[in-house]
C-alpha positions as CSV (number, residue, x, y, z in Angstrom):
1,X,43.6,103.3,247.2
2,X,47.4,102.9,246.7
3,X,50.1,105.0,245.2
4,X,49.8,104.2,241.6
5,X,45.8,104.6,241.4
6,X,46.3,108.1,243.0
7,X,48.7,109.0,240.2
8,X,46.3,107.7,237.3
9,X,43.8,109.6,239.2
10,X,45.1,112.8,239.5
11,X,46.6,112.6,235.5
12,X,43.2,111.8,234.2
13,X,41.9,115.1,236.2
14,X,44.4,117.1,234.9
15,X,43.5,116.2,231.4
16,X,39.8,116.4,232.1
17,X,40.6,120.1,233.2
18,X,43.3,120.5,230.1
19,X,40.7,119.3,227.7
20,X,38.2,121.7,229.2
21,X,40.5,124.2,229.2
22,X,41.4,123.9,225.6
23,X,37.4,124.0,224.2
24,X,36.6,126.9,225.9
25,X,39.6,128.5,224.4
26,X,39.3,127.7,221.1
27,X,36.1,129.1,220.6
28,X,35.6,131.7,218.5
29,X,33.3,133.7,219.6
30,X,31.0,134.1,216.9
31,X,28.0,133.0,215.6
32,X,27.7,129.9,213.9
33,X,26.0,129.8,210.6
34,X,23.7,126.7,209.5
35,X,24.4,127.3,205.9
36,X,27.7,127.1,206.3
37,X,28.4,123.9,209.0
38,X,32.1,123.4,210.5
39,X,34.4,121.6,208.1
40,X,34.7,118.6,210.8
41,X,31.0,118.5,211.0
42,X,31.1,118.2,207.0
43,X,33.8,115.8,206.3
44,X,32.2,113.5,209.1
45,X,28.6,113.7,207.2
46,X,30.4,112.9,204.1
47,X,31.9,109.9,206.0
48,X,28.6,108.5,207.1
49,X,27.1,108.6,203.7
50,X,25.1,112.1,204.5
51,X,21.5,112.0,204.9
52,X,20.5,112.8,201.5
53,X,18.2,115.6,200.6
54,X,14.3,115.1,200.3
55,X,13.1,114.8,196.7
56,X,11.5,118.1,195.4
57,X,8.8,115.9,193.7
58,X,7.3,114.7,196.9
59,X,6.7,117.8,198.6
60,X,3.3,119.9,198.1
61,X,3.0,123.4,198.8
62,X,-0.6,125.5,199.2
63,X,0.6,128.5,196.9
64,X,1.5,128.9,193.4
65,X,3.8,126.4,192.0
66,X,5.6,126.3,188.7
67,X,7.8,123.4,188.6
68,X,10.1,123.5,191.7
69,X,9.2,127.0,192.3
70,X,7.1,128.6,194.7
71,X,5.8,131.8,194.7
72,X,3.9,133.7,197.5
73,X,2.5,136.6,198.9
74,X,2.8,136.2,203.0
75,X,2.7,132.9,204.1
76,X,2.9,129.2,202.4
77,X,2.4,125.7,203.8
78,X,4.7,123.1,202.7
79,X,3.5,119.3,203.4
80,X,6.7,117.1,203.1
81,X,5.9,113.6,202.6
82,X,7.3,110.6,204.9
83,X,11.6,110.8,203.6
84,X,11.7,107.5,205.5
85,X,14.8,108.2,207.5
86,X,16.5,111.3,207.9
87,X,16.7,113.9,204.9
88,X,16.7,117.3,204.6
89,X,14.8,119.9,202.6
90,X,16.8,122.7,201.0
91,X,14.9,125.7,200.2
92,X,16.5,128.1,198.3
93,X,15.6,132.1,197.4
94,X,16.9,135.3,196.1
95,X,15.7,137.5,199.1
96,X,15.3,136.6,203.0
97,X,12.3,134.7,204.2
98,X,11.6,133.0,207.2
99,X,11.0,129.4,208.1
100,X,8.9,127.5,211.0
101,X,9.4,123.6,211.1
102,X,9.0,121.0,213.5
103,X,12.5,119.3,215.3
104,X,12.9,115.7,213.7
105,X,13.2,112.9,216.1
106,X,11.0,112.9,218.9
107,X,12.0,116.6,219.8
108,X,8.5,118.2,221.2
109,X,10.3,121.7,219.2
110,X,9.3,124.0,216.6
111,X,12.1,125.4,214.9
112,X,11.9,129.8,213.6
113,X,14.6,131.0,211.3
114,X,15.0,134.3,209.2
115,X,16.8,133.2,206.3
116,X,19.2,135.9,204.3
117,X,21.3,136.4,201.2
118,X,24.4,135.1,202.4
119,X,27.2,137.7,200.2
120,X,24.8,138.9,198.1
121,X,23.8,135.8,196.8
122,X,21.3,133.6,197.5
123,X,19.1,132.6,200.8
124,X,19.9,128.8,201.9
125,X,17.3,127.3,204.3
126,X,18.4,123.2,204.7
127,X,15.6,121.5,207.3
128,X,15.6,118.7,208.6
129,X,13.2,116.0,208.4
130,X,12.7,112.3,209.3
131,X,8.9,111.6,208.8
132,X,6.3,114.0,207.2
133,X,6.3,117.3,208.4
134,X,4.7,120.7,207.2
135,X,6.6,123.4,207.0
136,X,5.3,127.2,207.0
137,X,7.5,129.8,205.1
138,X,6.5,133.5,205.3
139,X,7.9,136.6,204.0
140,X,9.3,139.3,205.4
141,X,7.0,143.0,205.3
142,X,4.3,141.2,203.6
143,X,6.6,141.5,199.9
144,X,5.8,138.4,197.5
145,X,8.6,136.0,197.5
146,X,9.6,133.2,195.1
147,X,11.3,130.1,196.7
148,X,12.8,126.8,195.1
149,X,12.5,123.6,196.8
150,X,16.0,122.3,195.4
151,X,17.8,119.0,194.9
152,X,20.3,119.8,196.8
């Protein structure tokens, strides 16, 4: 190895370790929130065209339905249909309920979440999908709750 590949050497480990460095700085600290995704992460969905949001229409539910509006006492099964591709279903609620769904792709996963009022307004549960899927939402201390499978 001769002088000048030492030199680009070493500066590209410096910067390896100043890049490093920098990210574990930067971090918060906190708790990220899915509702609410980084502005980077955002702009660059926005960039690729997002991937869209699962028609209300083609997703059936084993409970009471009026419309796009579920309503429940304890547990409901959601079937979504094939999206074919990538979507996501937005669920969207008054109160806290919880969510179990399978990881899209070929993830051997089942995802849990507890969703809740974010500011006093309203629960936002967005899950991912990419071919059909059932999804199980329950509520919290066996109260009734009343979900919307939204458009967006």
């Amino acid at each position: 190895m001769n002088g000048r590949q030492k030199v680009v050497l070493v500066t590209l480990a410096v910067l390896l370790v100043a890049f490093f460095a920098l990210a574990v700085g930067v971090g918060s600290g906190e708790r990220g929130r899915a509702d609410e995704p980084p502005g980077v992460v955002e702009r660059l969905g926005r960039l690729a065209g997002g991937s869209g949001t699962v028609d209300p229409a083609t997703v059936r539910a084993d409970c009471d339905r009026s419309g796009d509006v579920l309503s429940f006492l304890g547990d409901c099964e959601l079937r979504v249909a094939d999206p074919g591709g990538l979507k996501t279903v937005v669920l969207r609620s008054p109160r806290a309920f919880e969510v179990t769904a399978p990881a899209p792709r070929d993830a051997d996963l089942t995802v849990h979440a507890e969703v809740e009022p974010g500011d006093g307004t309203t629960a936002v549960a967005r899950i991912a999908v990419d071919r059909a899927a059932t999804v199980l939402l329950s509520c919290p201390g066996g109260a009734g709750c009343t979900v919307t499978v939204a458009a967006d």
